[in-house]
C-alpha positions, 0 to 999 in steps of 0.5 A: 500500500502506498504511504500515501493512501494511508494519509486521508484530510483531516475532516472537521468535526461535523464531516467527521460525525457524517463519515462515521455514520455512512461508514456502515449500513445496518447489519440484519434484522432479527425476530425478537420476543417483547422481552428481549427487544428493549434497546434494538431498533425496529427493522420495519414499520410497526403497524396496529394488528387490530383496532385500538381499543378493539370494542367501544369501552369505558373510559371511567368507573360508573354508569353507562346511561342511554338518554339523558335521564334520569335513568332506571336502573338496569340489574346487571350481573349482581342486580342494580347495586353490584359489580355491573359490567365489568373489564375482561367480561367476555360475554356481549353485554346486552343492548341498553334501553332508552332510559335505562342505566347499568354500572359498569367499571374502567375498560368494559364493554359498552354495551350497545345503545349507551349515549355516554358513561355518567362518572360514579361521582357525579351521580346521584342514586335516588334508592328507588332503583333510579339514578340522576345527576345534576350535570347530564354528561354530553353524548359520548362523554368517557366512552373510548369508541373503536379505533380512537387511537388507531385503525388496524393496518395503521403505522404506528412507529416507522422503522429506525425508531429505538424500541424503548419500555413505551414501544413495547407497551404499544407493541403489545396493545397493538397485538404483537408477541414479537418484534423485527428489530436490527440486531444490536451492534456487537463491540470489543474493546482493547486497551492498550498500554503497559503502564496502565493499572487494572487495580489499587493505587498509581505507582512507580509511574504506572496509572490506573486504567480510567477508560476500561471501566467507562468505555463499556459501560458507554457503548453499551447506553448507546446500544451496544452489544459489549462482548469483551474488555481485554487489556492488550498493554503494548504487545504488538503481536498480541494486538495484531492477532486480536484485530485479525480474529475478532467477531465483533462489528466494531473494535475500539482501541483505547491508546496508541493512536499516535506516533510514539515507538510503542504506539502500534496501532497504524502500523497493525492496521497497515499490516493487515490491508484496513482501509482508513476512513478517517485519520484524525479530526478538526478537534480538540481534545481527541484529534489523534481519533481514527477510524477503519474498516477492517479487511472481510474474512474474503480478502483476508484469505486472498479471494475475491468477494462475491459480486452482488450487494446483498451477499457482500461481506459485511466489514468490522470497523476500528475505531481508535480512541486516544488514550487521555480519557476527556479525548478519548470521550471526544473520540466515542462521540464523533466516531463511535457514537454514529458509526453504532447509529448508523450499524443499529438502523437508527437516524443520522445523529442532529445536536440540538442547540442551546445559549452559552451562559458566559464565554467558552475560549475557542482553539486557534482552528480546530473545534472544542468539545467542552463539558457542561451543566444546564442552568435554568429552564425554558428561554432562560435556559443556559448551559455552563462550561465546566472546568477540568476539561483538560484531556486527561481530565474526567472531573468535568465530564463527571458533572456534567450533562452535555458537551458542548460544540465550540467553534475555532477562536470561541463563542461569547456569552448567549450564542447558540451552540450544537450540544450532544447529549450524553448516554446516561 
């Protein structure tokens, strides 16, 4: 491979963000119980197997009136004063009458003929087995008629959407026992550096490992599927076999995205024919960044891949993270995070803008990610920079709920900024 096609522009922040999603296409979908689809996405639009609700039913406990009464009171199923109509009643209530009532509770069956249900507290038994009310209800007043919420064949969430604990709720009201979702991207991690600690305190100009309990943790709020942590330390061999034999759909590596004598990370990547998307990015910290396509098992034997988009081998990707823990965050968010959007079916990531309470200083040309707290609410609404946002830092990031999108050169007080939520 030529030198030079290992040395891809440097893209700014924002192209970065976009490289990094189109890297991928969604990997295959799935069929998963409700139980177990919480946190993929939805491979296909979910669309209302039935009506909802499927029968007209009562939106409150009391009465179901025909007319506008009084009425009389009909003996339900334990006579005119018992349960009445119940929810989960599998017979067909019978018709009501005009002027007739029947008690019936939250979620029954109305039955046929009923103009509205009369609330319990705004009626008015007489004790001769008639029943009033000093404010007759409107027609249709706390009935939930057939298909309010939805007709069957209804799309009702496109696909994309995150299946959250509501989605699953619908999912089911709506008829399903089972989901098509994608299936959640599958992710390993490397940490790499020998002076790095597992345990205790630092010593003898050993430090202990910020990034190998954070990262995991990290991609698996942004959906992934965490398969392992393996501490590599500065073994050449050891990081080439483990990048050559994964199964993971992305690899991260924490360190060694530099040039030093033990940084080995290029010089594997090179060793085994990975293609660079991108070679550090228009940011600070974490500009030493990358991100690669790792080489499909075909090409890796020396065959030719087979022709035809659906049966082209899907490619693992590598993302290197710098080892100072505040860049390597920085890293996750501009590389990782969309390139796991984009592999789990999910939308292009889009920041959301909010006003600086005070000044943020900018780098003379590359974008900041800064850390930051949000003060106050609605228009008044701010977010503040916090301090110990150095590169190695974590203190920061520790407090705050957000990173903020600097500009080159800063941006004064009230201007509006892109900010990236984070996953927790």
């Amino acid at each position: 491979m030529r030198p030079d096609a290992w040395k891809p522009p440097r893209p700014e922040w924002a192209e970065a963000v976009t490289l990094a999603f189109r890297a991928a296409a969604p990997l295959p979908r799935t069929t998963l119980p409700l139980d177990r689809a919480l946190g993929h996405t939805l491979a296909a639009p979910l669309r209302a197997l039935t009506d909802l609700p499927s029968f007209d039913t009562s939106a409150m406990d009391g009465w179901a009136v025909s007319g506008p009464g009084p009425w009389e009171l009909v003996h339900g199923p334990e006579g005119a004063e018992g349960h009445g109509i119940l929810a989960g009643d599998m017979s067909q209530p019978p018709p009501l009458a005009d002027g007739k009532a029947v008690r019936i509770a939250t979620g029954a069956r109305v039955p046929a003929g009923t103009s509205a249900v009369l609330r319990s507290e705004y009626a008015e038994p007489t004790g001769n087995g008639r029943l009033r009310t000093a404010s007759p209800p409107q027609p249709g007043t706390d009935v939930r008629p057939r298909g309010q919420e939805c007709s069957k064949g209804d799309e009702l969430l496109p696909s994309g959407v995150l299946i959250t604990p509501a989605v699953l709720g619908l999912s089911s009201a709506a008829g399903y026992d089972a989901l098509d979702a994608v299936r959640r991207p599958r992710a390993e991690i490397l940490v790499l550096g020998d002076e790095l600690l597992p345990s205790g305190l630092p010593h003898d100009g050993r430090i202990r490992d910020a990034l190998g309990p954070m990262v995991g943790p990290w991609l698996a709020a942004l959906g992934a599927e965490v398969t392992a942590t393996r501490r590599l330390g500065d073994d050449a061999e050891a990081l080439h076999e483990a990048i050559a034999t994964t199964t993971a759909d992305v690899v991260l590596t924490t360190g060694g995205t530099a040039a030093g004598p033990v940084d080995h990370l290029r010089p594997t990547l090179r060793r085994l024919g990975a293609e660079l998307l991108v070679q550090g990015v228009r940011v600070r910290p974490g500009h030493p960044m990358l991100l690669a396509a790792l080489p499909d098992e075909a090409r890796k034997a020396g065959r030719p891949a087979p022709e035809g988009s659906e049966r082209q081998p899907r490619r693992t990707h590598l993302v290197g993270l710098p080892g100072n823990p505040l860049a390597a965050l920085s890293g996750l968010v501009t590389l990782a995070a969309p390139l796991l959007r984009a592999l789990a079916g999910r939308a292009e990531p889009v920041p959301q803008q909010a006003a600086l309470g005070e000044e943020v200083p900018g780098h003379p040309h590359d974008t900041r990610l800064v850390p930051v707290l949000r003060e106050g609410s609605g228009i008044r609404a701010r977010i503040r920079p916090l301090r110990f946002a150095g590169p190695a830092m974590l203190r920061g990031i520790a407090s705050a709920d957000a990173l903020a999108v600097i500009p080159p050169l800063g941006a004064a007080p009230g201007t509006d900024v892109p900010v990236l939520e984070l996953p927790w």
